[in-house]
N, CA, C and O atoms as a CHARMM CRD file, in Angstrom:
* protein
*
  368
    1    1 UNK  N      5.27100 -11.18000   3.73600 PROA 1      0.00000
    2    1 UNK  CA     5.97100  -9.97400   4.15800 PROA 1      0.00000
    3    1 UNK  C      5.05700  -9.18600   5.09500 PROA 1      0.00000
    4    1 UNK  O      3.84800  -9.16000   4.86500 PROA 1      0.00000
    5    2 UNK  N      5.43700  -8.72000   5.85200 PROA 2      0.00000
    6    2 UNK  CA     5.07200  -8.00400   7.31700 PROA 2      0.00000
    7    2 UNK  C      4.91200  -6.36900   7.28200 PROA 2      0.00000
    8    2 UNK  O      5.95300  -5.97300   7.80700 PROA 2      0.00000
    9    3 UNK  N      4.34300  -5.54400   7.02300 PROA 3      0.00000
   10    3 UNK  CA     4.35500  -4.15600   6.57600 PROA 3      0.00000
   11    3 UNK  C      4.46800  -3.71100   7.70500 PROA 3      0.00000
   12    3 UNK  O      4.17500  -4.48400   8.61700 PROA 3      0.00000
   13    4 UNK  N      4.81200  -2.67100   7.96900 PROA 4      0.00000
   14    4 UNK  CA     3.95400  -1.73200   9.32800 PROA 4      0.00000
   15    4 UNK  C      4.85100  -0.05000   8.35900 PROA 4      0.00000
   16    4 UNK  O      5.70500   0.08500   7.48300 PROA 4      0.00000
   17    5 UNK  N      4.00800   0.87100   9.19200 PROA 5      0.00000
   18    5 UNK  CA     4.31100   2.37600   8.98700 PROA 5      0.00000
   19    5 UNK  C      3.99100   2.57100   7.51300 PROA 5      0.00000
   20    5 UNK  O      4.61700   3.53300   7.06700 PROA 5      0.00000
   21    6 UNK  N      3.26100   2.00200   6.66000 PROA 6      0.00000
   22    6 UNK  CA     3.13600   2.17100   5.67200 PROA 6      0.00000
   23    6 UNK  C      1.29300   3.53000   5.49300 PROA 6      0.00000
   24    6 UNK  O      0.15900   3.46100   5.96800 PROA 6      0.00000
   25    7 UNK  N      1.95300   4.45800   4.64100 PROA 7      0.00000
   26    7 UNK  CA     0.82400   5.16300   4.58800 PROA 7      0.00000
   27    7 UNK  C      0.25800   5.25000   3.28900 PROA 7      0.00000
   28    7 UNK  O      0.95500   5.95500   2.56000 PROA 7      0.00000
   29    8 UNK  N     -0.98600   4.68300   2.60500 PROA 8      0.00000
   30    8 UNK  CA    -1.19400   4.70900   1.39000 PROA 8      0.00000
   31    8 UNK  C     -2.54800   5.63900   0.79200 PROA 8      0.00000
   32    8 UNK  O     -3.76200   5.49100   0.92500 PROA 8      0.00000
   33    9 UNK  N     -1.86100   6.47400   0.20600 PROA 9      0.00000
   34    9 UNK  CA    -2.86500   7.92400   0.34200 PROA 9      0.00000
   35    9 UNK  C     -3.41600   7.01700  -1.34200 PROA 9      0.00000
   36    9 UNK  O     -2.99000   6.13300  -2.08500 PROA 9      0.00000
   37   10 UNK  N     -4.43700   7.82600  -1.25100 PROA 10     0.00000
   38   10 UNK  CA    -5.69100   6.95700  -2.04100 PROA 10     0.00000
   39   10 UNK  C     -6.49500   8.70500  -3.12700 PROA 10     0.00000
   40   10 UNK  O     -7.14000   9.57700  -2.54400 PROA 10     0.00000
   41   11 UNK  N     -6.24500   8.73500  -4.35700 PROA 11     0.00000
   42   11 UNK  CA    -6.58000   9.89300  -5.00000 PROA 11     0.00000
   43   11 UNK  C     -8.18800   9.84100  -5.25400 PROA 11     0.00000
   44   11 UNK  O     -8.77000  10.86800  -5.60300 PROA 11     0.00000
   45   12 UNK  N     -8.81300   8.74700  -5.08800 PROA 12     0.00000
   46   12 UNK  CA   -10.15500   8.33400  -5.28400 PROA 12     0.00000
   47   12 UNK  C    -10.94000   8.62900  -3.82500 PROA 12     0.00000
   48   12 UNK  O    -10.76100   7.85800  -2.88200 PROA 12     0.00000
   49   13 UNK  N    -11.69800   9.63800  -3.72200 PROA 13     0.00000
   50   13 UNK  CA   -12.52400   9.98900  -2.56400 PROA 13     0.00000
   51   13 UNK  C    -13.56500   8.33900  -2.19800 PROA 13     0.00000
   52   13 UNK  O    -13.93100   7.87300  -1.11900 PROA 13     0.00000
   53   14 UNK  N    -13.74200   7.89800  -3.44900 PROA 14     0.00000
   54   14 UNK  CA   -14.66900   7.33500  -3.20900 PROA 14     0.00000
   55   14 UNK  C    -14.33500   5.83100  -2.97700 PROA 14     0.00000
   56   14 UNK  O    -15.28400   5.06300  -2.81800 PROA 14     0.00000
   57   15 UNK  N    -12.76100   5.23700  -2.93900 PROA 15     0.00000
   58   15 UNK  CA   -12.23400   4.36300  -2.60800 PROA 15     0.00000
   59   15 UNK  C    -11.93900   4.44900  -1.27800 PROA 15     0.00000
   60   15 UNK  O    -11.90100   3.62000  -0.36900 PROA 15     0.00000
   61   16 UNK  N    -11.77500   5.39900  -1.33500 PROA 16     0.00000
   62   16 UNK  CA   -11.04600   5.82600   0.45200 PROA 16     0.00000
   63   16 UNK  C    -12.18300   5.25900   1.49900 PROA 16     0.00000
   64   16 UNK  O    -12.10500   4.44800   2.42200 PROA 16     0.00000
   65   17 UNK  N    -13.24500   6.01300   0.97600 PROA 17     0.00000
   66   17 UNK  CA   -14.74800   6.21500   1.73500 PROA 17     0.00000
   67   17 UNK  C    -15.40500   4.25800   2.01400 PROA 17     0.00000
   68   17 UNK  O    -16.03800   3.72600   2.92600 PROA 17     0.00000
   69   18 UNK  N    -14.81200   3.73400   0.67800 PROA 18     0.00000
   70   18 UNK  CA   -15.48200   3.15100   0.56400 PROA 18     0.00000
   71   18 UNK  C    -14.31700   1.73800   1.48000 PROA 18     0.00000
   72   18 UNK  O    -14.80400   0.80100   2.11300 PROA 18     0.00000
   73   19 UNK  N    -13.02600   1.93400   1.32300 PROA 19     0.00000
   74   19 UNK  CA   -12.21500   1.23100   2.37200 PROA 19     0.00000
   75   19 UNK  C    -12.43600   1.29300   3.38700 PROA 19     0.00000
   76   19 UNK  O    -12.30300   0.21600   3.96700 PROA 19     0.00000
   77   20 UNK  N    -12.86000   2.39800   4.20700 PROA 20     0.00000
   78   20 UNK  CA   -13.08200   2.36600   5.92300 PROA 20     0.00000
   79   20 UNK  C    -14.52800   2.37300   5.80600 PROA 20     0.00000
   80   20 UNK  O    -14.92600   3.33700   6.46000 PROA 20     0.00000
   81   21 UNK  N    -15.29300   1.88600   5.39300 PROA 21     0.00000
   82   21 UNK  CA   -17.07500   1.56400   5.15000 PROA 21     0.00000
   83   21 UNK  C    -17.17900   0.04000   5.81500 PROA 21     0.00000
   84   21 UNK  O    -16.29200  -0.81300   5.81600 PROA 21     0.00000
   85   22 UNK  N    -17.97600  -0.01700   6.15300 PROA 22     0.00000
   86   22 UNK  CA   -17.72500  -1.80800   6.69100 PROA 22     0.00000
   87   22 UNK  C    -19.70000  -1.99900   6.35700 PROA 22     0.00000
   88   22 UNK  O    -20.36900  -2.63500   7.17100 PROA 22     0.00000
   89   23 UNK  N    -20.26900  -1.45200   5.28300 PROA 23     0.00000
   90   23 UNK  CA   -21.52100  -1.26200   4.94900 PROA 23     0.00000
   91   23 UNK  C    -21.60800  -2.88700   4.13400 PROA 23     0.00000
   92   23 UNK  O    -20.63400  -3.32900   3.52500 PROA 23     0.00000
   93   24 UNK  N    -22.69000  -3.51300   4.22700 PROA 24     0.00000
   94   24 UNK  CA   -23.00500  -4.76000   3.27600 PROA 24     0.00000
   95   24 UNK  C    -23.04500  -4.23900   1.99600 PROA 24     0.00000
   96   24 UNK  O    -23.70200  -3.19900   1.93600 PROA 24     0.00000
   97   25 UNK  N    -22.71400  -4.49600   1.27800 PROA 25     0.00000
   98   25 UNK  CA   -23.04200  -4.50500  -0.03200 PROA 25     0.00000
   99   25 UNK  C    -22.49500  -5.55400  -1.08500 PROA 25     0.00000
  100   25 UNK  O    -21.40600  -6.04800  -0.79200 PROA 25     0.00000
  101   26 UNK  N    -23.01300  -5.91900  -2.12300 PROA 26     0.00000
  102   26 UNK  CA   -23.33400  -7.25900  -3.06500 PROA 26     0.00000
  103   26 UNK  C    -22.23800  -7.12600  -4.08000 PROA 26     0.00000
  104   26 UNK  O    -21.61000  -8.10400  -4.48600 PROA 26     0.00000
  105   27 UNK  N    -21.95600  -5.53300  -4.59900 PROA 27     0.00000
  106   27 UNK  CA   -21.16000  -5.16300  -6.09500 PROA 27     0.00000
  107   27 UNK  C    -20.00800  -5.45000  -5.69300 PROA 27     0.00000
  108   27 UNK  O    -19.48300  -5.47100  -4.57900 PROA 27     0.00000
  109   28 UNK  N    -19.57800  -5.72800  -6.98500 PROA 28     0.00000
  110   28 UNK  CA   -18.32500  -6.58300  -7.30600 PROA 28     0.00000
  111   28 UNK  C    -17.22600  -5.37500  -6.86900 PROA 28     0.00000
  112   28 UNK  O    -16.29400  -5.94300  -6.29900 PROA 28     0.00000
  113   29 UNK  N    -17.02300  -4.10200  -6.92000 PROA 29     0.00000
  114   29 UNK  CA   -16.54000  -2.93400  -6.25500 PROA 29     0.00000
  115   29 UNK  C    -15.93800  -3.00300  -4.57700 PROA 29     0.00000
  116   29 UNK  O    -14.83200  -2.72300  -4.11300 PROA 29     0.00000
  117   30 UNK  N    -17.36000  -3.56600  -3.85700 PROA 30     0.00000
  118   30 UNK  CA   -17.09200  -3.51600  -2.64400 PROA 30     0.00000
  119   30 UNK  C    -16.64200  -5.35500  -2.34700 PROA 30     0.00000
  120   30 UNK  O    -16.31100  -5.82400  -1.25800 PROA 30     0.00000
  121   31 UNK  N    -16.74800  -6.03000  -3.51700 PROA 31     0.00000
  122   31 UNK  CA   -15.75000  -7.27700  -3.29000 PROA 31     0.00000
  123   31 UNK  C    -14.39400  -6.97300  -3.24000 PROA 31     0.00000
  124   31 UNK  O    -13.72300  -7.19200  -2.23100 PROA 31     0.00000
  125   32 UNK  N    -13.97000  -6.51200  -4.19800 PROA 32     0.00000
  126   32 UNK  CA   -12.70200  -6.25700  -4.47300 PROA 32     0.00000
  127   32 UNK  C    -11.98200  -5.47500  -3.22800 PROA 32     0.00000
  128   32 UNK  O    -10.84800  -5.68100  -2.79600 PROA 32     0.00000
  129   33 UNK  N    -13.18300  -4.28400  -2.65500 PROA 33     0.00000
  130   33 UNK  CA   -12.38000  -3.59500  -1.38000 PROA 33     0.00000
  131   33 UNK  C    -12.23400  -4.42300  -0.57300 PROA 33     0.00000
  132   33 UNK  O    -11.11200  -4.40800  -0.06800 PROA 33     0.00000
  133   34 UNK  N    -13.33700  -5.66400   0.02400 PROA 34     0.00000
  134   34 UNK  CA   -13.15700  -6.07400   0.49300 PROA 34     0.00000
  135   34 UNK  C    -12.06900  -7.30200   1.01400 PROA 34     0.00000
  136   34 UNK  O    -11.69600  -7.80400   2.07400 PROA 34     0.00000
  137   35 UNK  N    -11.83100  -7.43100  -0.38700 PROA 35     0.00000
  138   35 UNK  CA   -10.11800  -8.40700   0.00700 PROA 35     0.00000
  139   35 UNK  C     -9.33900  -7.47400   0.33100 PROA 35     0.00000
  140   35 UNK  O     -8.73900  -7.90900   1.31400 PROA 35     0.00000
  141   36 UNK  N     -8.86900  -6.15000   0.04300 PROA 36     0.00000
  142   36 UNK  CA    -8.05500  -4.98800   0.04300 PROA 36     0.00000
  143   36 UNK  C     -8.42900  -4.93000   1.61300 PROA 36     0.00000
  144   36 UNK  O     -7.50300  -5.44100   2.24300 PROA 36     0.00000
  145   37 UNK  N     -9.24400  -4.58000   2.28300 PROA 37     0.00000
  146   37 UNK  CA    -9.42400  -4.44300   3.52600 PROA 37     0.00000
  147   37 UNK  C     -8.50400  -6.21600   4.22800 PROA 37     0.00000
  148   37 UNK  O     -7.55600  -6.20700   5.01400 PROA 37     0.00000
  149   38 UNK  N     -8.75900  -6.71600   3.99900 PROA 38     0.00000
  150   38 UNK  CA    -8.70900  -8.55800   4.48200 PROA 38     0.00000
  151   38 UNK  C     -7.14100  -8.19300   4.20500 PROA 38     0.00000
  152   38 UNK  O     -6.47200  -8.37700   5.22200 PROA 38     0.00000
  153   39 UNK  N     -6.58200  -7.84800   3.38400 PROA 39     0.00000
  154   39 UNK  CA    -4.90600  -7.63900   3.17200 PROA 39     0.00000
  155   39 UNK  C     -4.11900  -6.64900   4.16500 PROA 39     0.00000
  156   39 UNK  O     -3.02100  -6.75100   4.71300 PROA 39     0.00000
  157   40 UNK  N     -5.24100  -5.52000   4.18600 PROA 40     0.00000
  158   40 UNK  CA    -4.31700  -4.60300   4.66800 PROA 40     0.00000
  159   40 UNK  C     -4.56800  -4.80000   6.49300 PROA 40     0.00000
  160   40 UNK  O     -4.04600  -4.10700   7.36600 PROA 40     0.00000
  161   41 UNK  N     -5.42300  -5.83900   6.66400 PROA 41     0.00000
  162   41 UNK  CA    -5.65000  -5.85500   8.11300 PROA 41     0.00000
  163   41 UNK  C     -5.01200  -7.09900   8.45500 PROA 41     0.00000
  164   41 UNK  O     -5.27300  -7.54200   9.57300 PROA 41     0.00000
  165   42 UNK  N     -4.00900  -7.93600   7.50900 PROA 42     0.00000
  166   42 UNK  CA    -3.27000  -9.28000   7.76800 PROA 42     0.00000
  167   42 UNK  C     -1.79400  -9.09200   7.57700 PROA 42     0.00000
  168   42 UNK  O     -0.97100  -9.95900   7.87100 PROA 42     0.00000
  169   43 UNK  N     -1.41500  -7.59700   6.93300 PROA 43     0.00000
  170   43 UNK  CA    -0.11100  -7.23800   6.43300 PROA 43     0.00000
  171   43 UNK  C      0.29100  -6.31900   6.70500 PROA 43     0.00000
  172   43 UNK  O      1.51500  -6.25100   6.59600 PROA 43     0.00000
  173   44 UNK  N     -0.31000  -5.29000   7.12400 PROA 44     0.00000
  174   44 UNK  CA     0.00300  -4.08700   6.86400 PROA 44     0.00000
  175   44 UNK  C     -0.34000  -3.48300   8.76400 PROA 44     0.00000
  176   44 UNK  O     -1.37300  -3.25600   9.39300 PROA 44     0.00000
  177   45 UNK  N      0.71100  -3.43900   9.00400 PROA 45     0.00000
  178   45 UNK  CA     0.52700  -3.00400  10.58400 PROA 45     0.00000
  179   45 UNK  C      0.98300  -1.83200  10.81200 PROA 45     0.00000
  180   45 UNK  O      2.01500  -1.46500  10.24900 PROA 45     0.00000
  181   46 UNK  N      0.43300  -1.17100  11.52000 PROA 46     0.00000
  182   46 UNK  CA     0.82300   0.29100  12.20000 PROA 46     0.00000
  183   46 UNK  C      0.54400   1.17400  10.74100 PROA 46     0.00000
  184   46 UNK  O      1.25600   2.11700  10.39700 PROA 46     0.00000
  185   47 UNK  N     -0.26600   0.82900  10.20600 PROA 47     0.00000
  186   47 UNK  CA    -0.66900   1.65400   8.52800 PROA 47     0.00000
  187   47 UNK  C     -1.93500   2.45800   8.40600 PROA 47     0.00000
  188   47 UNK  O     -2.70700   2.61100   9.35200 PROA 47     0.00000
  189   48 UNK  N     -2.12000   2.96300   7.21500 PROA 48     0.00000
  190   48 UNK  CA    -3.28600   3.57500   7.06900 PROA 48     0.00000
  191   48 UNK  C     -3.73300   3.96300   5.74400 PROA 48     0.00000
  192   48 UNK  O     -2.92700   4.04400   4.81700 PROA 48     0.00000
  193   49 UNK  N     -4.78500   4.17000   5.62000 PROA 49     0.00000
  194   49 UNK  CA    -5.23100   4.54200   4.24200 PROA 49     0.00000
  195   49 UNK  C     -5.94700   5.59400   4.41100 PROA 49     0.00000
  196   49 UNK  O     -7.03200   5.70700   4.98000 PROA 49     0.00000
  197   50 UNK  N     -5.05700   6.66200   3.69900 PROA 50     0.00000
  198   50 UNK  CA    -6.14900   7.90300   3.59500 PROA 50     0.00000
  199   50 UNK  C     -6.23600   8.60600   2.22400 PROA 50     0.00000
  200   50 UNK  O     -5.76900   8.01800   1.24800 PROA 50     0.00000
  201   51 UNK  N     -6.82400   9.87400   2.07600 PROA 51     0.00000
  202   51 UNK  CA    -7.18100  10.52400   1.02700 PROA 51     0.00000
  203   51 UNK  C     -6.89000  12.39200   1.49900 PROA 51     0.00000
  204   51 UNK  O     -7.60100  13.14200   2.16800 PROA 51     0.00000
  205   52 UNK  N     -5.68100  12.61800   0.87500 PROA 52     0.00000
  206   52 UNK  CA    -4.91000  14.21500   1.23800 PROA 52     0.00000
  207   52 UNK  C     -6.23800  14.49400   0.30800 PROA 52     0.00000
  208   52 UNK  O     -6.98000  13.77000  -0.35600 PROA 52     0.00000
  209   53 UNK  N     -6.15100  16.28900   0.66500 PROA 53     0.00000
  210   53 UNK  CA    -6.87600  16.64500   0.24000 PROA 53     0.00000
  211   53 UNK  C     -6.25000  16.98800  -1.26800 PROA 53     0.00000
  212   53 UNK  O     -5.46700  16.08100  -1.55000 PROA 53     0.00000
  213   54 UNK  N     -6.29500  17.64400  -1.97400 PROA 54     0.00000
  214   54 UNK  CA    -6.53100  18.10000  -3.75300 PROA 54     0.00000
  215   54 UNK  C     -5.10100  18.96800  -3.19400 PROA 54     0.00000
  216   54 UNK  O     -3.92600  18.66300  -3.40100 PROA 54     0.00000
  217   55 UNK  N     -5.53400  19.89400  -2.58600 PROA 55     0.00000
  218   55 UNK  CA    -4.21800  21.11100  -2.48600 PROA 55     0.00000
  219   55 UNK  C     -2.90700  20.19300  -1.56100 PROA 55     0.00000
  220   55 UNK  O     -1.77700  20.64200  -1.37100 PROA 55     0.00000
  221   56 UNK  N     -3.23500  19.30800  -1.24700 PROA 56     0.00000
  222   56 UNK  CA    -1.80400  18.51400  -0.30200 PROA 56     0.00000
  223   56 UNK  C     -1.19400  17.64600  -1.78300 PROA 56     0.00000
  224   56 UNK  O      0.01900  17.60400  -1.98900 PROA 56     0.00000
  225   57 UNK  N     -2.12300  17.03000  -2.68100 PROA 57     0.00000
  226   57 UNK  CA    -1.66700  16.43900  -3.75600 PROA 57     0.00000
  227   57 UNK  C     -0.96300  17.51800  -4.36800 PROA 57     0.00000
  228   57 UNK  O      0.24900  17.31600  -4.44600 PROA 57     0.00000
  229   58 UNK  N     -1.38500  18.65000  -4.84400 PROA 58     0.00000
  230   58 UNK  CA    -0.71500  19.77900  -5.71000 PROA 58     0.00000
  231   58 UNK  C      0.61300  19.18300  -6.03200 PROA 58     0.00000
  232   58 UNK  O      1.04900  18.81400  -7.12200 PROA 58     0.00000
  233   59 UNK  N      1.29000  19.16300  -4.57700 PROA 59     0.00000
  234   59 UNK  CA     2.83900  18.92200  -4.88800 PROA 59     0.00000
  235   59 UNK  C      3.30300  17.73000  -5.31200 PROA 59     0.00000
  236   59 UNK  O      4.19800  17.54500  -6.13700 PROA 59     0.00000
  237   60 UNK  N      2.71800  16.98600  -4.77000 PROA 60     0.00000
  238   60 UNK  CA     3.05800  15.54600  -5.46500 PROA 60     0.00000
  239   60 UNK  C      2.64000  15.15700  -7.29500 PROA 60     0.00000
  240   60 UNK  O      3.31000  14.54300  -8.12500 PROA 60     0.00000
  241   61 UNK  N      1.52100  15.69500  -7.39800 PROA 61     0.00000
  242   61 UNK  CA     1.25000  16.05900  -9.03500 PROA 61     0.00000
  243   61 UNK  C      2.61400  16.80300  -9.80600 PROA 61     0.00000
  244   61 UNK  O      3.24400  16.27200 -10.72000 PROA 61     0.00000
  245   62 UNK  N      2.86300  17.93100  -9.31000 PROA 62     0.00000
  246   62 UNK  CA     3.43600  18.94300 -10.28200 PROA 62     0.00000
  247   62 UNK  C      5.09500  18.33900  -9.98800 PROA 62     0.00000
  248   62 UNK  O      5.93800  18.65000 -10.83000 PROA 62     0.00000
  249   63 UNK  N      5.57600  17.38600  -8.65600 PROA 63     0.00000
  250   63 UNK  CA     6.53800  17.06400  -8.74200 PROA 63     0.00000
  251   63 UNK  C      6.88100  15.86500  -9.78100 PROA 63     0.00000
  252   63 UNK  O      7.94800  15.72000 -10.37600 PROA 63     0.00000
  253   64 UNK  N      5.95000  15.19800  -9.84700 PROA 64     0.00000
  254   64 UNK  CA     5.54400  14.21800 -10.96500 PROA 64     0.00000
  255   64 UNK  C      5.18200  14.47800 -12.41100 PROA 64     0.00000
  256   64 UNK  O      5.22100  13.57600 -13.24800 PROA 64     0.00000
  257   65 UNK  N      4.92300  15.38600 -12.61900 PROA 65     0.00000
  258   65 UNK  CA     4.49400  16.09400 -13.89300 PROA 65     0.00000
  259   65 UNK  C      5.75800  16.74200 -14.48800 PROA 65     0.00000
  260   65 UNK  O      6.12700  16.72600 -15.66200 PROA 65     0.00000
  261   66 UNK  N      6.43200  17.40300 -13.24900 PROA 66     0.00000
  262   66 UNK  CA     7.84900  18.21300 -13.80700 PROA 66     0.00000
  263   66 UNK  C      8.53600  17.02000 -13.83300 PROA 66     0.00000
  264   66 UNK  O      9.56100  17.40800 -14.39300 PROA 66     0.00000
  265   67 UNK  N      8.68300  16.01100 -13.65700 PROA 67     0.00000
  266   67 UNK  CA     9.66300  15.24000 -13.76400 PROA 67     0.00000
  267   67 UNK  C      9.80300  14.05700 -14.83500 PROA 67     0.00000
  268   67 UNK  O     10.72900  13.27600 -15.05500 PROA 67     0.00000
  269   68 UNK  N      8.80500  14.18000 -15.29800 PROA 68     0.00000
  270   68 UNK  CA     8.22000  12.74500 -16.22900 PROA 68     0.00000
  271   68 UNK  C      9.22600  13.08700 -17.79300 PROA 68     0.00000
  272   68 UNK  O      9.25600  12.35100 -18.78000 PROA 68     0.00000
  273   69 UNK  N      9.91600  14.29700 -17.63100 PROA 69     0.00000
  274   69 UNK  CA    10.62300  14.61000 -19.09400 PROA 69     0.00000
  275   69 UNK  C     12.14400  14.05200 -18.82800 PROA 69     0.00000
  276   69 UNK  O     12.85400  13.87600 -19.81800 PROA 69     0.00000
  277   70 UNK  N     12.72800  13.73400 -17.36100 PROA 70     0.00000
  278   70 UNK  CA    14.15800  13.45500 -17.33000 PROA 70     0.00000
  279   70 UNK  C     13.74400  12.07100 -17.20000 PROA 70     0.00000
  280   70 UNK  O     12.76400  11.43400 -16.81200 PROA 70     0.00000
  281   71 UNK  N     15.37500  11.79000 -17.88800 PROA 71     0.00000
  282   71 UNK  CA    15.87200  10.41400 -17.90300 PROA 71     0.00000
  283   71 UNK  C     16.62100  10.05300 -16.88300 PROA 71     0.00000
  284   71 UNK  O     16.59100   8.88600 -16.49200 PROA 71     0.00000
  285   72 UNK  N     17.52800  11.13300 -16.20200 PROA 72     0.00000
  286   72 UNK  CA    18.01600  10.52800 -14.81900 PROA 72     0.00000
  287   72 UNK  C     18.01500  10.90200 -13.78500 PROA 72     0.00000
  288   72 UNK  O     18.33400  12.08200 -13.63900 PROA 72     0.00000
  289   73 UNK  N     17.63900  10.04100 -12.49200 PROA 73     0.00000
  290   73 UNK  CA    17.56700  10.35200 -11.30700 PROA 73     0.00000
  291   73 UNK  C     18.01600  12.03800 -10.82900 PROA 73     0.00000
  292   73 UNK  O     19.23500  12.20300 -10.87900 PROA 73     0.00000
  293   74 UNK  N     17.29800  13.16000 -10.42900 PROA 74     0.00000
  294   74 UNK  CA    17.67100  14.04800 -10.14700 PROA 74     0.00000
  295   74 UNK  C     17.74100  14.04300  -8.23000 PROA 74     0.00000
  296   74 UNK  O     17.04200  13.41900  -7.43200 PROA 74     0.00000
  297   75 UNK  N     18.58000  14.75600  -8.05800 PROA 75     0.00000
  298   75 UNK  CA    18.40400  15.99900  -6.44300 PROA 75     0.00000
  299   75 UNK  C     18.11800  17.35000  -6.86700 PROA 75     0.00000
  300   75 UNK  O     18.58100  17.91900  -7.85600 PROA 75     0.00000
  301   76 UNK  N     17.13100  17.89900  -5.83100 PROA 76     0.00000
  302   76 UNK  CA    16.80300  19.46700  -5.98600 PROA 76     0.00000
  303   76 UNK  C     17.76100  19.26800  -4.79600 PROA 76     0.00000
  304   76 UNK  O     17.94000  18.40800  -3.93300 PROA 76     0.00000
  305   77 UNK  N     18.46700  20.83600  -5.25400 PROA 77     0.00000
  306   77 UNK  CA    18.84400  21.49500  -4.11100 PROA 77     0.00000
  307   77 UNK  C     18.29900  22.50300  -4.07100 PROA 77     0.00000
  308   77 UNK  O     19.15100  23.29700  -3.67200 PROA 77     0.00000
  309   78 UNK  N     17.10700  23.18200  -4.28000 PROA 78     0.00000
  310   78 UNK  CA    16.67800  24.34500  -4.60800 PROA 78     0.00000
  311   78 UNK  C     15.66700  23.60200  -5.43100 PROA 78     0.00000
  312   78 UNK  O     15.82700  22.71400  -6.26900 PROA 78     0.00000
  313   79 UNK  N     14.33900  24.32600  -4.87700 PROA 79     0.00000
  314   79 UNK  CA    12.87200  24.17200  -5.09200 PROA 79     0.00000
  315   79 UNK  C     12.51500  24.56800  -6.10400 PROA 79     0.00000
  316   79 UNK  O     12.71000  25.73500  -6.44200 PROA 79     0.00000
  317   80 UNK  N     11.85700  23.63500  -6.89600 PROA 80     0.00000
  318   80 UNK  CA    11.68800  23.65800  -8.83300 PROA 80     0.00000
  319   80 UNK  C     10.80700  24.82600  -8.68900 PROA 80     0.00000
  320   80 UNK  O     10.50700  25.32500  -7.60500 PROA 80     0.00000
  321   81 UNK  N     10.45200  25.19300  -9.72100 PROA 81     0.00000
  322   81 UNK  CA     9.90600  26.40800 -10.20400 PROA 81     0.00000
  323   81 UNK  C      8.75800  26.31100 -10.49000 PROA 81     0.00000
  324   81 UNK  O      8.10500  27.33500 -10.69100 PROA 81     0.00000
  325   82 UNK  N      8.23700  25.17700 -10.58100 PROA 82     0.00000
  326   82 UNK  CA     6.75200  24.65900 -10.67300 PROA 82     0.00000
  327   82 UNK  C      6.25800  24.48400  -9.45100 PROA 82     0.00000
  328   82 UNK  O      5.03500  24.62300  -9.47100 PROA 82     0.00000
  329   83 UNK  N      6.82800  24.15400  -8.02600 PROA 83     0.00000
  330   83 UNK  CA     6.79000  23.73100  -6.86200 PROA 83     0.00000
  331   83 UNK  C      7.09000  25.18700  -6.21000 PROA 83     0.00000
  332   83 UNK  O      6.82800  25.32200  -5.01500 PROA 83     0.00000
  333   84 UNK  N      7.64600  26.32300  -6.96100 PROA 84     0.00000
  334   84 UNK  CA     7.43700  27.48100  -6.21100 PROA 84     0.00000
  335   84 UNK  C      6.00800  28.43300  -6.46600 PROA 84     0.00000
  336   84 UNK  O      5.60900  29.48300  -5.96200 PROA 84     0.00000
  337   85 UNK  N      5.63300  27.79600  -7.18500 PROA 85     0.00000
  338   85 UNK  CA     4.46300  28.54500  -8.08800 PROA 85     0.00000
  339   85 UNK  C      3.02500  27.87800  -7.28000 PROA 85     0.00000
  340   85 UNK  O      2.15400  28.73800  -7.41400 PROA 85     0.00000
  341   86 UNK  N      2.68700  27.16700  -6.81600 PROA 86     0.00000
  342   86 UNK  CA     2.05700  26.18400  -5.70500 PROA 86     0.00000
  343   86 UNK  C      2.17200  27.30600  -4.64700 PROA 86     0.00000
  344   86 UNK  O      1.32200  28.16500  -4.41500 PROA 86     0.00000
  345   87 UNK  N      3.48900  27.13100  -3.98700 PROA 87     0.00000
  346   87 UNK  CA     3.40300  27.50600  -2.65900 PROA 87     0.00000
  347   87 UNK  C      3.09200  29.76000  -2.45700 PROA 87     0.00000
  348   87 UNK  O      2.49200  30.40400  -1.59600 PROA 87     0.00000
  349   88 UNK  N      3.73600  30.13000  -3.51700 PROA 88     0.00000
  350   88 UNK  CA     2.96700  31.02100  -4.26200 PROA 88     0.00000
  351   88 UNK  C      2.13100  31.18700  -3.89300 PROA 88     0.00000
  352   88 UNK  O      2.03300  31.76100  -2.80900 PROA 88     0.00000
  353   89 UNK  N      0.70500  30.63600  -4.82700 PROA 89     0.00000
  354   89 UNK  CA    -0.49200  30.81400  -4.98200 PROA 89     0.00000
  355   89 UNK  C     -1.39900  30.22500  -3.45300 PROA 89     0.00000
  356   89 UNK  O     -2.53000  30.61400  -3.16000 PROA 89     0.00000
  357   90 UNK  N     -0.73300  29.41200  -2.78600 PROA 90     0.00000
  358   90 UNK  CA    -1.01500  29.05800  -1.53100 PROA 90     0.00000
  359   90 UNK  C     -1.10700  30.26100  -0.19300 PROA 90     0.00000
  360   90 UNK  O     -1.81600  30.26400   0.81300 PROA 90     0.00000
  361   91 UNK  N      0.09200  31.39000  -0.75700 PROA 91     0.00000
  362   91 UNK  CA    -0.13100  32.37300   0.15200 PROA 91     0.00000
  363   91 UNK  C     -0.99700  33.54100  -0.09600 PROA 91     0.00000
  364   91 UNK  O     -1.10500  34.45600   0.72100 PROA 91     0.00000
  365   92 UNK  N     -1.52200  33.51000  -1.06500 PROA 92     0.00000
  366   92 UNK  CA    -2.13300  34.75600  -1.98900 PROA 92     0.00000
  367   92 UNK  C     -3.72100  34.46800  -0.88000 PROA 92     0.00000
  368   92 UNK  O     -4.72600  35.15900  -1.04900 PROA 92     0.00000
């Protein structure tokens, strides 16, 4: 399968760092990135791997956190209350 436009945000600073590193190293850590690199440079076109910062995650956490109690597929039409409380404290 053929990827492209794929963006895969990475919560580990130190995976991220350590994916766009092209440094020698022996540990079994930077083996493992290193097939991950070998994949994403044979599959994955027009892509990227990055790392949002903590406050860009916020929303994706608390949308995930508020949601982990329903059983079925929701739509907001109107911005959860946990997700207003974020953007809130974002303007303060």
């Amino acid at each position: 399968m053929q990827f492209d436009n794929v963006d895969f945000a990475m919560d580990s600073k130190t995976t991220h760092d350590a994916f766009h590193s092209y440094k020698d190293d022996v540990s079994e850590f930077k083996h493992i990135i290193s097939a991950c690199q070998s994949l994403f440079a044979n599959h994955f076109t027009n892509s990227r791997v990055e790392f949002p910062r903590r406050q860009t995650n916020a929303f994706a956490y608390a949308l995930a956190e508020g949601t982990t109690l329903l059983t079925n597929p929701i739509i907001y039409f109107n911005t959860p209350y946990y997700i207003n409380n974020i953007i809130f404290n974002k303007m303060l």
